[in-house]
C-alpha positions in Angstrom: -10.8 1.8 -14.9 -10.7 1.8 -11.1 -8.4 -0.7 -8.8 -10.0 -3.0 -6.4 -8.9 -3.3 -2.6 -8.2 -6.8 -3.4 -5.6 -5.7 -6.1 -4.1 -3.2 -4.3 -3.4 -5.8 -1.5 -2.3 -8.9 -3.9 0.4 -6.3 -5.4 1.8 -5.2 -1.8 1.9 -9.0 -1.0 3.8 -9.7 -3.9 6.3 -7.3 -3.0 6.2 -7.6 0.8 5.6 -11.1 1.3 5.2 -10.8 5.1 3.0 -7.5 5.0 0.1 -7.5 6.9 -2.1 -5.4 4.5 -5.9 -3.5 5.1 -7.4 -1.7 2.9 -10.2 1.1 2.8 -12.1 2.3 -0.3 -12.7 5.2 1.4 -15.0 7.3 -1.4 -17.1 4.2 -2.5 -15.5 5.3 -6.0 -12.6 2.2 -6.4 -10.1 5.6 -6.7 -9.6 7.0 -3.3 -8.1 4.5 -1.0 -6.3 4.2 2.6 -3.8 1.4 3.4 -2.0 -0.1 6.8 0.8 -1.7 5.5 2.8 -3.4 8.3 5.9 -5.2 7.3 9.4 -6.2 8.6 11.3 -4.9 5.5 10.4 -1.6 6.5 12.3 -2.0 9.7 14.9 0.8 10.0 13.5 2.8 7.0 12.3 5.8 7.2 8.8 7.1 6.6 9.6 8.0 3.2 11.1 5.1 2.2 8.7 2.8 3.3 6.4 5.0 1.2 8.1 4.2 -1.5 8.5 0.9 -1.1 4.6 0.5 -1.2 4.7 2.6 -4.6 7.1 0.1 -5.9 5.1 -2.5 -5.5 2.3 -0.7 -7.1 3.9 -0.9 -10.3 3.0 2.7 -11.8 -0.8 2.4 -10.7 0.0 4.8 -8.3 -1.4 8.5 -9.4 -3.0 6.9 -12.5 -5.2 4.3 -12.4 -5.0 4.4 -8.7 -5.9 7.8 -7.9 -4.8 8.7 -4.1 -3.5 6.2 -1.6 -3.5 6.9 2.2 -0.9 5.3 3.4 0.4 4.4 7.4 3.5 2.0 7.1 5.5 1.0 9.8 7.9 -2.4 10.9 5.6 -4.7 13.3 5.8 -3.8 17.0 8.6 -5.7 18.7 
């Protein structure tokens, strides 16, 4: 069972409160999507562990029933 964009995005929210989240189904499939995930709480993080911030919040989907994830994360523009 596939995730929707609408999922994907409630979870980040949940974790990142002030995120500003878009999502991409990028295959049509509900398995293959790509994410800009802006937040302040990645401010001073690097790549990777903004990364993994998003994959927290995910709670496990990642790699299962969300098959690949694009991700571009960065702390809003000043």
């Amino acid at each position: 069972m596939a995730m929707d964009a609408r999922e994907i995005e409630t979870m980040i929210k949940e974790a990142l409160p002030d995120a500003s989240v878009e999502i991409r189904d990028l295959a049509g499939d509900g398995d293959h999507y790509a994410a800009v995930v802006v937040s302040e709480a990645f401010r001073g993080k690097t790549r990777v562990q903004q990364h993994q911030m998003v994959y927290k919040a995910l709670k496990g989907n990642m790699g299962g029933v969300l098959h690949a994830l694009a991700l571009q994360t960065s702390a809003p523009e000043a």
